[in-house]
N, C-alpha and C positions, 0 to 999 in steps of 0.2 A: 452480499451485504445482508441477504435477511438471516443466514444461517450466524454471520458475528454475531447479530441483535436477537436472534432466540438462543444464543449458548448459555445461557441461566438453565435450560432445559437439558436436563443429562442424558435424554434421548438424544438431541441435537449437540450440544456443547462439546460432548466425547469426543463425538468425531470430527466437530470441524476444529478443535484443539491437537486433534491428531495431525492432522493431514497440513494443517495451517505448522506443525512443529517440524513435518519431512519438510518441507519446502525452503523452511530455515536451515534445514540440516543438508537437504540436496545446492543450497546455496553455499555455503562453507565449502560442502565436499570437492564440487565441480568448479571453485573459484579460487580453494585457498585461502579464501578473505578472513581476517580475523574477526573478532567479536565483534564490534566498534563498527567495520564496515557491511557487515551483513543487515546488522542492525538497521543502519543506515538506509539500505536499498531498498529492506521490505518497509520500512516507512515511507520512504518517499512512494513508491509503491504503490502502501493504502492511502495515501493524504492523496495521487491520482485517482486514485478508483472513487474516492467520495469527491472530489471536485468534478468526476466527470458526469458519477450520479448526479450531482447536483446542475452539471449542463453549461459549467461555467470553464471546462477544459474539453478540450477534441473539434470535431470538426464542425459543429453545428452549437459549439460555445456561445452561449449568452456571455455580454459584457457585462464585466466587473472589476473594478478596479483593483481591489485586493484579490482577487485571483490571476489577474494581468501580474501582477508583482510578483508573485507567489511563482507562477509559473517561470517568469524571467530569472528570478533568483533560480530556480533549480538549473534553468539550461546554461548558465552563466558557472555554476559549482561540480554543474557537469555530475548533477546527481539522475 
């Protein structure tokens, strides 16, 4: 999380634009998935990594109503 929010720094940004791009690409490769659906994964993805940041997903989740949604919507889309 803190390396997305310091990539304005071309120290930092470089390479977590690099490695954040194989992962997109190691996704494609090893799945077949088209554009559309890789797209798809790695966001649903980061929208978990910042709801868990935030403590309102996983196992020690704070309740919230709109993250209760949010979460049923994906298991429900099967995303």
């Amino acid at each position: 999380m803190h390396g997305f929010s310091a990539s304005a720094d071309p120290a930092i940004g470089d390479d977590v634009r690099t490695r954040f791009g194989r992962i997109y690409v190691l996704v494609r490769e090893l799945t077949g998935a088209p554009v559309a659906e890789a797209r798809r994964f790695l966001a649903s993805g980061m929208l978990l990594t910042v709801m868990s940041s935030m403590r309102v997903a996983g196992p020690d989740a704070v309740s919230a109503a709109w993250a209760t949604e949010i979460l049923a919507d994906l298991s429900a889309n099967g995303d």
